[in-house]
C-alpha positions in Angstrom: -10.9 11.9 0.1 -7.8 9.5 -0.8 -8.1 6.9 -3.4 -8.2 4.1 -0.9 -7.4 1.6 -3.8 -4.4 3.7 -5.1 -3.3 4.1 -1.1 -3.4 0.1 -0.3 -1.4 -0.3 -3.5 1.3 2.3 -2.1 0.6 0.6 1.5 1.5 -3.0 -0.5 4.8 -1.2 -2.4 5.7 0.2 0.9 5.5 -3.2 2.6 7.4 -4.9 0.1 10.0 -2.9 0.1 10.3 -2.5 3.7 9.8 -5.9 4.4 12.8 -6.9 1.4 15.1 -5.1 4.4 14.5 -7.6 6.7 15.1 -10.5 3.8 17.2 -8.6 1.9 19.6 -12.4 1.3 16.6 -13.8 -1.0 14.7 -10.5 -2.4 11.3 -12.4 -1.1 9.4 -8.8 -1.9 11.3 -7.3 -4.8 9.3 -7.2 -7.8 5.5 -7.2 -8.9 2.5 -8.0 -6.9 -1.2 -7.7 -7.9 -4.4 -7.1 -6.3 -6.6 -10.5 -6.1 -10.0 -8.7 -5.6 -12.0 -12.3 -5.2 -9.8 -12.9 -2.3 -10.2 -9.2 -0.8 -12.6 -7.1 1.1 -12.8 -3.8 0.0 -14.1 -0.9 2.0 -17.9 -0.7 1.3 -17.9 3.1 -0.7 -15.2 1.8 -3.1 -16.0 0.7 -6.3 -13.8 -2.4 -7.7 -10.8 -1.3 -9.7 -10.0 -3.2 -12.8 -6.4 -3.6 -11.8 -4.0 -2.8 -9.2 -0.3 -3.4 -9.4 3.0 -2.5 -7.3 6.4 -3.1 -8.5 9.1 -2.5 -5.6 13.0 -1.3 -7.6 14.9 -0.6 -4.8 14.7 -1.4 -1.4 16.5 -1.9 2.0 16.1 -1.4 5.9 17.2 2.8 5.0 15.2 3.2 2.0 12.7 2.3 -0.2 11.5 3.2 -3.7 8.1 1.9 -5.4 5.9 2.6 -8.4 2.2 1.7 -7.7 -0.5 2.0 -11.3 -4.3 1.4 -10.8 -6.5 1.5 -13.2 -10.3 2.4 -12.2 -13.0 1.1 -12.1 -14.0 4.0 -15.0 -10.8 2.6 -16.9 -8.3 5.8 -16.2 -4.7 4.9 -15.0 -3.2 6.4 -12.2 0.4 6.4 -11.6 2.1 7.2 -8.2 5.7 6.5 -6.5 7.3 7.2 -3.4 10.8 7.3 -2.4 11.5 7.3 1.6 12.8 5.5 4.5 10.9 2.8 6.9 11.3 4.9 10.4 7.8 6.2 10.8 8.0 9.8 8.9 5.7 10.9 6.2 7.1 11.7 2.9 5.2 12.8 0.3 3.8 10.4 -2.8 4.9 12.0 -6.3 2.2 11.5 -8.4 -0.5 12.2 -6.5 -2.8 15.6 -7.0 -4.7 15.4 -3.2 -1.2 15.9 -1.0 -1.2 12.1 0.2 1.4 11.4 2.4 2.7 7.9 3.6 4.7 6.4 6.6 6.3 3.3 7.1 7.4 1.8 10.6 8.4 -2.2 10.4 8.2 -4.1 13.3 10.2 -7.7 12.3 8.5 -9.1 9.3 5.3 -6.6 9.8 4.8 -3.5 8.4 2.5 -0.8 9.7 1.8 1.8 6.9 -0.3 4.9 7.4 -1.5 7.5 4.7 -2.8 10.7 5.4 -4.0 13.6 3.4 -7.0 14.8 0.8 -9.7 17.5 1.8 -11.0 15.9 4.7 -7.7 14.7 6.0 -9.0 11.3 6.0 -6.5 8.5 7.3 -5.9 5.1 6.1 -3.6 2.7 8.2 -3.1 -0.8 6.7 -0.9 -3.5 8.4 0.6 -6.4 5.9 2.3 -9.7 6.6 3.6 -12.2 4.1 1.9 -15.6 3.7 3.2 -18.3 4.4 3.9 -19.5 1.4 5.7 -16.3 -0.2 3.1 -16.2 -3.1 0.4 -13.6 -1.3 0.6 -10.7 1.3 -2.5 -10.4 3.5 -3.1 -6.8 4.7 -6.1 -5.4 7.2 -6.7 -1.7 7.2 -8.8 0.7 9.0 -9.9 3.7 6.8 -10.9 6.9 9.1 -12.9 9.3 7.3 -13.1 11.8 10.4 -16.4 12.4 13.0 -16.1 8.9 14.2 -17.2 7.1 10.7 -14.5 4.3 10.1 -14.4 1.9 7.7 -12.5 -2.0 7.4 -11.3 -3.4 4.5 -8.9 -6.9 3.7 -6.5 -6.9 0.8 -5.0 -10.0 -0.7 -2.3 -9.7 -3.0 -0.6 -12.2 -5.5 2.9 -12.4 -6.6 3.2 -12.2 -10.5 
């Protein structure tokens, strides 16, 4: 199974990243962004991680680079980054042991992120937008863990 929480901080990279294409005059998504777990929903099997941050380096309409680090909820860091383009392919996520995959497609100032990979395959697709004040993205996603057994979750992340 994928680490959901590690996956919606890649989904939230991702986002910025893509997103800083389309906004590229004012950098609006370049830098650091926490998870606000009082303001999310996480998916019911996942226990609460004790932090989750993404921090976007590079980024642009062609390509985007991130670093995402999570610490568990049993204290253990994890580390991941991805280096791709926004046009809907997977590339893989260095860092990660379970052969997670991500793709990116943005559609104006939306982006649609999907994840794939682990021993079951499972799928996680996540779609962010940017508050309206600039200080939070807001993402839904839709976790498929395979024979028909799905699960929702809301994100809510800050800008630090």
């Amino acid at each position: 199974m994928i680490d959901w929480r590690i996956a919606a901080a890649l989904t939230l990279a991702g986002f910025c990243a893509t997103a800083s294409g389309v906004w590229a005059d004012d950098g609006s998504f370049v830098g650091r962004w926490t998870l606000n777990a009082a303001q999310s929903k996480l998916s019911p099997d996942e226990p609460v991680p004790k932090a989750v941050m993404a921090e976007v380096t590079a980024a642009d309409s062609h390509h985007l680079t991130w670093t995402s680090r999570v610490t568990d909820a049993k204290g253990q860091t994890h580390t991941e980054t991805f280096d791709g383009a926004p046009d809907g392919k997977f590339y893989p996520i260095t860092g990660d042991s379970k052969g997670v995959t991500a793709s990116y497609t943005l559609k104006g100032t939306t982006i649609v992120s999907v994840f794939k990979g682990g021993a079951a395959e499972d799928t996680d697709t996540q779609t962010c937008v940017l508050s309206t004040t600039g200080k939070q993205l807001l993402c839904d996603g839709t976790i498929s863990f395979g024979k028909g057994h799905l699960d929702t979750y809301k994100d809510v992340y800050d800008r630090m």
